[in-house]
Backbone as ProteinMPNN parsed JSONL, in Angstrom:
{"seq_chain_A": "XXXXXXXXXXXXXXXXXXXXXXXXXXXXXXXXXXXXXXXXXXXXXXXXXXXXXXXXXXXXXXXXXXXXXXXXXXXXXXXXXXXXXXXXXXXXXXXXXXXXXXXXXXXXXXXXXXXXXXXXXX", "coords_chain_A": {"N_chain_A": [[111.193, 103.438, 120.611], [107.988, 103.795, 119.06], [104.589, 103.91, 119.838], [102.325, 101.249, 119.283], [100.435, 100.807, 116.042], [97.488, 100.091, 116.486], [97.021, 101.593, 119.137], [97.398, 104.085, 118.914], [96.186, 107.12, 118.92], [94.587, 108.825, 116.345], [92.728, 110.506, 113.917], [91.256, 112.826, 113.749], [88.28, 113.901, 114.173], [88.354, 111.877, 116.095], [90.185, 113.083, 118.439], [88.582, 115.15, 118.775], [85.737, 114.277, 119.363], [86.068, 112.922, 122.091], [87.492, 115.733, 123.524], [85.137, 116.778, 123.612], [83.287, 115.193, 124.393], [84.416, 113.623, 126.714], [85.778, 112.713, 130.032], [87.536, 114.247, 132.283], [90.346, 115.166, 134.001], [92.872, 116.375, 135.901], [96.658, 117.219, 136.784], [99.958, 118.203, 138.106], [101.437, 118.728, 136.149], [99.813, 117.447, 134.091], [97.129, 116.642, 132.189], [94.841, 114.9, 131.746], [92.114, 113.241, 129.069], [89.574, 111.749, 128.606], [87.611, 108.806, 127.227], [85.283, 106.55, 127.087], [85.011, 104.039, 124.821], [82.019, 103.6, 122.834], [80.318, 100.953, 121.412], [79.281, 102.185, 118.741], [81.643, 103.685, 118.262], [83.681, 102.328, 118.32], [85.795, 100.533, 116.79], [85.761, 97.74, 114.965], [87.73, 96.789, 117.444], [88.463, 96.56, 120.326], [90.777, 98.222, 121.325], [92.7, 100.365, 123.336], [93.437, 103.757, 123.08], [95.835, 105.946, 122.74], [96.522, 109.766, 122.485], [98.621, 112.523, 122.471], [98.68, 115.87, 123.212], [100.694, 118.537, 122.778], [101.672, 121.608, 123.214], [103.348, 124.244, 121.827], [103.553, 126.795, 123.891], [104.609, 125.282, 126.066], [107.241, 124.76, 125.185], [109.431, 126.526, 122.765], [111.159, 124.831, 121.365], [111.203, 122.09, 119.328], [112.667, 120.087, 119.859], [112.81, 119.553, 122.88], [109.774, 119.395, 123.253], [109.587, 117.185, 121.525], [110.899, 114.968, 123.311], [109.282, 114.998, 125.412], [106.975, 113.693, 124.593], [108.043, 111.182, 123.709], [108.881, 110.009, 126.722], [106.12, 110.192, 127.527], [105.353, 108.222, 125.946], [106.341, 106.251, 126.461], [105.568, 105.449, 129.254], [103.464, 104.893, 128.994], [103.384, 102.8, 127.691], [104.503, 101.227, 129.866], [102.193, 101.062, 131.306], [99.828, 99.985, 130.062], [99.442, 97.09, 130.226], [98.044, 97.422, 132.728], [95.684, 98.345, 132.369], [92.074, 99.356, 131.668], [90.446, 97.922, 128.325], [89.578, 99.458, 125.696], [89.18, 102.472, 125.967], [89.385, 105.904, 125.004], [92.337, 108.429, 125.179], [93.343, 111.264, 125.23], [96.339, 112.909, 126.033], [97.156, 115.827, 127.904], [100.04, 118.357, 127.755], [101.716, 120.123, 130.314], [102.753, 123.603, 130.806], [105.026, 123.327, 133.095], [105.665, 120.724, 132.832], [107.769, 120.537, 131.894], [110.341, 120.38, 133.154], [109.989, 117.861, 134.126], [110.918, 114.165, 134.195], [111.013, 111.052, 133.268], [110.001, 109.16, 135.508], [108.412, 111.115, 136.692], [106.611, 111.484, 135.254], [105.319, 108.622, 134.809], [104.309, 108.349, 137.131], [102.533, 110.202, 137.486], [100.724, 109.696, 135.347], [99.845, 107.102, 136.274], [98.589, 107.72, 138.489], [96.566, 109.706, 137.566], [95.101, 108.104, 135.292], [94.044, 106.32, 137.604], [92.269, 107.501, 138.878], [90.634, 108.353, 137.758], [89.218, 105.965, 136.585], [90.184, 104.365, 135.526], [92.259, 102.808, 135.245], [92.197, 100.656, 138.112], [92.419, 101.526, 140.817], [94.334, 100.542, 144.305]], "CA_chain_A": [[110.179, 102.639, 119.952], [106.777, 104.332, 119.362], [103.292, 102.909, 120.271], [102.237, 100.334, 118.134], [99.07, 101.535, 115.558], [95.877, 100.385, 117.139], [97.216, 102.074, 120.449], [97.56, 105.311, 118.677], [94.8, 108.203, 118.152], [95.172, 109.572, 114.744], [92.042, 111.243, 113.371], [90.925, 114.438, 114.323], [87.241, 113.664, 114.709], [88.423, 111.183, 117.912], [90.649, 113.91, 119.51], [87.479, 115.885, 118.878], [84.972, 113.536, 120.296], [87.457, 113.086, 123.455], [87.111, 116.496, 124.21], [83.455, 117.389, 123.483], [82.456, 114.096, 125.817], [85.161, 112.885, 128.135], [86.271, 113.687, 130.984], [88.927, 115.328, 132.407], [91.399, 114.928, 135.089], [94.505, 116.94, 135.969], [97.293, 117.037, 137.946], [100.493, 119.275, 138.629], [102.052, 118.9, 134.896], [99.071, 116.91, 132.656], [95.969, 117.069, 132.016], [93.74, 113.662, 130.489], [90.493, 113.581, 128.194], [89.088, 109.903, 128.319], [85.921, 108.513, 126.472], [84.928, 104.968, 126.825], [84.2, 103.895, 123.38], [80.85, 102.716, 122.868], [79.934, 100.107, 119.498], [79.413, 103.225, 117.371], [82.675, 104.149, 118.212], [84.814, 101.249, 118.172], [85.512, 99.947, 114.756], [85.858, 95.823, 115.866], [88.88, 96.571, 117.919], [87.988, 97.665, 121.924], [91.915, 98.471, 122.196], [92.469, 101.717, 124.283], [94.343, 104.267, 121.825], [96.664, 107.856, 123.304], [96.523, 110.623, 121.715], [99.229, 113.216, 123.457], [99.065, 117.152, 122.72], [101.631, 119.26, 123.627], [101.668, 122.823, 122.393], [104.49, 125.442, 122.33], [103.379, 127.597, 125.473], [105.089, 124.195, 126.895], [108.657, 125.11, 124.854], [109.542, 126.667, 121.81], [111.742, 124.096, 121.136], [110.713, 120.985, 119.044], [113.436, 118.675, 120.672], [111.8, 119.586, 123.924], [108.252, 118.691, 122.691], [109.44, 115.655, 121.192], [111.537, 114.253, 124.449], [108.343, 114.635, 126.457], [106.127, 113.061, 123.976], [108.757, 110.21, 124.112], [108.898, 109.925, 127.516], [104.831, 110.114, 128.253], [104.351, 107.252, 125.712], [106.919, 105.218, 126.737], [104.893, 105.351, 129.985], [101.914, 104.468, 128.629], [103.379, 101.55, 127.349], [104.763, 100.413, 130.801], [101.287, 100.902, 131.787], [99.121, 99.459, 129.187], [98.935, 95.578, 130.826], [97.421, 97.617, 133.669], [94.016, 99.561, 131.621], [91.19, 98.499, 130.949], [90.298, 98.13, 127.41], [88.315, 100.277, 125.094], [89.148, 103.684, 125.963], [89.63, 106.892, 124.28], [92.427, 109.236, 125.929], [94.289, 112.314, 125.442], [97.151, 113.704, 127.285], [98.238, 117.2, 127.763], [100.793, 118.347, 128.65], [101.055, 121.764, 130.721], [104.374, 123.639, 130.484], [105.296, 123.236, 133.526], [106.319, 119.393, 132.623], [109.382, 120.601, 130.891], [111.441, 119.708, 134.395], [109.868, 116.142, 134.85], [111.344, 113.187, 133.591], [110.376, 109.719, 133.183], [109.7, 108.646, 136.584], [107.381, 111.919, 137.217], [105.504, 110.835, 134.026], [104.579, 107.543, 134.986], [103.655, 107.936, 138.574], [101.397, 110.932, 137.177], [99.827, 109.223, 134.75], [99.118, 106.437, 136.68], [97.451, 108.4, 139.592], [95.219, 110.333, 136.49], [94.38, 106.531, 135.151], [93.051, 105.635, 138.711], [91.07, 108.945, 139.424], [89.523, 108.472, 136.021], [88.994, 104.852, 136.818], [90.731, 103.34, 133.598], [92.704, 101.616, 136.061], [91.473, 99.99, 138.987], [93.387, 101.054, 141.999], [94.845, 99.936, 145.322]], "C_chain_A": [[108.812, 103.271, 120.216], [105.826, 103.122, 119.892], [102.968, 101.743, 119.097], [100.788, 100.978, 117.579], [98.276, 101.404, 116.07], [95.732, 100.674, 118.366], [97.386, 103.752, 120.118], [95.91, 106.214, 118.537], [95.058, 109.049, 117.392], [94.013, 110.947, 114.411], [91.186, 112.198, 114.41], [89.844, 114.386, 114.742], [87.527, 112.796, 115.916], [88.897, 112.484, 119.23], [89.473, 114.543, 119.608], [86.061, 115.46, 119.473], [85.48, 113.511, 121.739], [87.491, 114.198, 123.985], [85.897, 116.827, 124.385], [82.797, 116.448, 124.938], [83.105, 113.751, 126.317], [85.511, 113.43, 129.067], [87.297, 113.623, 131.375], [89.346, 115.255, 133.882], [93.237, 115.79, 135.075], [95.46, 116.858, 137.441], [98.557, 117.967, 137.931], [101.093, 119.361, 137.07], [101.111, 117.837, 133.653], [97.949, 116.702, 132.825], [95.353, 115.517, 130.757], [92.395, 114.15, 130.329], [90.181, 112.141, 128.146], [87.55, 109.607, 128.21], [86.301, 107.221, 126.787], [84.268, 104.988, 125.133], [83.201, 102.781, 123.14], [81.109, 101.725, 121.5], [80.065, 100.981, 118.66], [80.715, 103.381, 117.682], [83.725, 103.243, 117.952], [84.556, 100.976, 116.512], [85.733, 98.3, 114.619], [86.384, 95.339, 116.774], [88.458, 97.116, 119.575], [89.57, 97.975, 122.392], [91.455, 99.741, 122.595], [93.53, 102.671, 123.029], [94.742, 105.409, 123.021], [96.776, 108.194, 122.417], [97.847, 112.075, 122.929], [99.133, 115.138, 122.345], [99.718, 117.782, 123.768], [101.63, 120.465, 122.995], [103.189, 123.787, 122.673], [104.676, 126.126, 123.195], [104.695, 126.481, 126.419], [106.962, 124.323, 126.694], [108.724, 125.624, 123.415], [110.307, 125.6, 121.172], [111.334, 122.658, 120.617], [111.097, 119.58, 119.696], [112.997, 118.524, 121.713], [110.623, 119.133, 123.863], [108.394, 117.462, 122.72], [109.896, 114.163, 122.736], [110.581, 114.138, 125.597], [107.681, 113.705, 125.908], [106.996, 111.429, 124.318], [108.619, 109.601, 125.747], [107.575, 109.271, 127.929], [104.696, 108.212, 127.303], [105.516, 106.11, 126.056], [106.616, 104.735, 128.795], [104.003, 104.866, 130.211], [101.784, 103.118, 128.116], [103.64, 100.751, 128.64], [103.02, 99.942, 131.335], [100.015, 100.396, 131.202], [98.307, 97.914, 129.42], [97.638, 96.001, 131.897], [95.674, 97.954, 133.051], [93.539, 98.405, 131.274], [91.231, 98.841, 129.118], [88.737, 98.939, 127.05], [87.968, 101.933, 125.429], [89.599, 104.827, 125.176], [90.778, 107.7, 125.278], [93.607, 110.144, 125.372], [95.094, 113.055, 126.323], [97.516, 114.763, 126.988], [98.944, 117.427, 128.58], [100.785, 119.89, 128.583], [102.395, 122.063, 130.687], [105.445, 123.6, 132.073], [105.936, 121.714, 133.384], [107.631, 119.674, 131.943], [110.036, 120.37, 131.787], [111.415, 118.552, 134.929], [110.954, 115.675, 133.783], [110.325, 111.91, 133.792], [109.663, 108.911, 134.139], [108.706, 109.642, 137.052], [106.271, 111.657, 136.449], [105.098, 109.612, 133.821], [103.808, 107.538, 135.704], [103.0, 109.267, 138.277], [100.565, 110.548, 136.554], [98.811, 107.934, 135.71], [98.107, 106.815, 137.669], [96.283, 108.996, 139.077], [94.434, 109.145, 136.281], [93.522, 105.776, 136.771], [91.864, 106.697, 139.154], [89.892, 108.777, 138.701], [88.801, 106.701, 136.212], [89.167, 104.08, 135.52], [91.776, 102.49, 134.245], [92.414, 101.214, 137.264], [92.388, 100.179, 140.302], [93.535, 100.458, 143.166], [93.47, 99.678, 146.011]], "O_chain_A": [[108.406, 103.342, 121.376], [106.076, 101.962, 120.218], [103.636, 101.652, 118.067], [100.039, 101.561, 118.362], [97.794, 102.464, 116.469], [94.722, 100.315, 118.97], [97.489, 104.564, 121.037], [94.83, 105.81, 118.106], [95.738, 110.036, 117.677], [94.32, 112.125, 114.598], [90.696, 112.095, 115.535], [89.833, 114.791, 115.905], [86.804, 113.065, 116.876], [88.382, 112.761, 120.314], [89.124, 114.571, 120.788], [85.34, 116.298, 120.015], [85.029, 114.392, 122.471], [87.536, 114.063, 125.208], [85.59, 117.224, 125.509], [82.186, 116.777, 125.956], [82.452, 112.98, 127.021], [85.608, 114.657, 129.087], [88.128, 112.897, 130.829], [88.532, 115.302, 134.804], [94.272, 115.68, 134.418], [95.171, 116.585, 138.606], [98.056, 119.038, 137.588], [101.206, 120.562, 136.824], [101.597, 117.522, 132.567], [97.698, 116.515, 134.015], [95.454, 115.304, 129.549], [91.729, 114.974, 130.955], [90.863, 111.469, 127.372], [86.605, 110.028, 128.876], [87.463, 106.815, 126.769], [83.426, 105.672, 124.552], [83.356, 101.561, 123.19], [82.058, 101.868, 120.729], [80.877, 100.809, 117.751], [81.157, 102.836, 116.671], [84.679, 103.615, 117.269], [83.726, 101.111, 115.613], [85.907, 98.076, 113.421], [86.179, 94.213, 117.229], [88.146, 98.3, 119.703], [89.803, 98.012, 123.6], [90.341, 100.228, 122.399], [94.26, 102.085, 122.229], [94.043, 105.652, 124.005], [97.062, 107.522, 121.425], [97.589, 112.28, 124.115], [99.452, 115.376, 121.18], [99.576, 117.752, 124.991], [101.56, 120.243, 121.786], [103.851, 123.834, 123.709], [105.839, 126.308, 123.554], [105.489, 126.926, 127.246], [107.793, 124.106, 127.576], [107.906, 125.031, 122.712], [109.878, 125.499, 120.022], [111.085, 121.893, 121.549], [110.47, 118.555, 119.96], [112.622, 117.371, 121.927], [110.437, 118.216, 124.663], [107.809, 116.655, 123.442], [109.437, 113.049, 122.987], [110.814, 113.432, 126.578], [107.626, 112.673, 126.577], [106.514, 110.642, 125.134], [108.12, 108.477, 125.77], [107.553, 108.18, 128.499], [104.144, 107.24, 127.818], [105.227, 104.96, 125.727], [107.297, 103.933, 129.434], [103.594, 104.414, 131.28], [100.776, 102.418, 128.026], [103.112, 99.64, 128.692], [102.684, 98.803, 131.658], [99.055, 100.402, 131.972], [97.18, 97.576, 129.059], [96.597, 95.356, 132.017], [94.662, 97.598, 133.654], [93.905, 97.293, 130.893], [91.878, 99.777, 128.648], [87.62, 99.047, 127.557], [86.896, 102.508, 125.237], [90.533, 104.439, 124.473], [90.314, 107.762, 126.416], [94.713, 109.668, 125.117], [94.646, 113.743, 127.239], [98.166, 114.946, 125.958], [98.908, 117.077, 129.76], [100.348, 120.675, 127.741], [103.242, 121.177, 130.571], [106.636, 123.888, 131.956], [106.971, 121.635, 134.047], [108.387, 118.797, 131.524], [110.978, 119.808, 131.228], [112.177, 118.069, 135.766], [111.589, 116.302, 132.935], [109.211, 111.86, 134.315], [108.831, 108.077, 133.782], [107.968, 109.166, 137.914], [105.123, 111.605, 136.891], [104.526, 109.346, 132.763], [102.708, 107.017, 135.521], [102.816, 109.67, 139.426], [99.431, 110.866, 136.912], [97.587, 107.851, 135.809], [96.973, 106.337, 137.706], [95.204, 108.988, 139.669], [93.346, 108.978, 136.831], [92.637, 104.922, 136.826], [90.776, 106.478, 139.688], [88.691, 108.96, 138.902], [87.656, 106.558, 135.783], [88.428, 103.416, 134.794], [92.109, 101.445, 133.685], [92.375, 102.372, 137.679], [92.999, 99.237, 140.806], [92.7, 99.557, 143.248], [93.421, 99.087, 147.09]]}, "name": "protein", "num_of_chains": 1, "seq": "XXXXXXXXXXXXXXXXXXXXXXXXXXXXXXXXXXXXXXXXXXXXXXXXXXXXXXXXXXXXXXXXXXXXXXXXXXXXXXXXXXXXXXXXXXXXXXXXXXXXXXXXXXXXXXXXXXXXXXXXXX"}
């Protein structure tokens, strides 16, 4: 089950805002871009949207690509109650993530989401 739409980041000018101004956090297999979205930016909605890029360096393989992408956002959904609202964020992924699984891709993300302070930790 994907994300639901106003949790997604679609248009190219956001991923492109998201990198130009957010910042950046990495860790041993991903790499976030997170904007707070001001008024100009929001469009009525302050949800938080993901955007995930993964590039080929990571696998030639599309099924590979796709089984991470799967994975990260079905992560993002466990973790979604937790965030604040109204953020911008992109995930990359580095190719070294081709040996995680599901449980390395939560408890990474979530440690990025507290560094970055989009979630509020311990």
């Amino acid at each position: 089950m994907g994300l639901p739409s106003r949790h997604r980041l679609k248009r190219r000018w956001d991923f492109q805002s998201v990198y130009q101004q957010g910042i950046r956090r990495s860790s041993l297999n991903l790499i976030i871009r997170a904007l707070p979205m001001t008024e100009n930016t929001a469009n009525l909605t302050m949800d938080t949207k993901i955007g995930i890029s993964i590039s080929r360096k990571v696998s030639k393989k599309a099924v590979v690509r796709n089984r991470i992408k799967r994975q990260i956002r079905s992560a993002f959904r466990e973790l979604l109650p937790k965030i604040s609202s109204g953020w911008l964020i992109v995930v990359i992924v580095k190719p070294s993530a081709q040996e995680c699984n599901y449980e390395h891709f939560l408890r990474e993300l979530e440690q990025l989401f507290i560094r970055a302070e989009i979630i509020h930790g311990h």
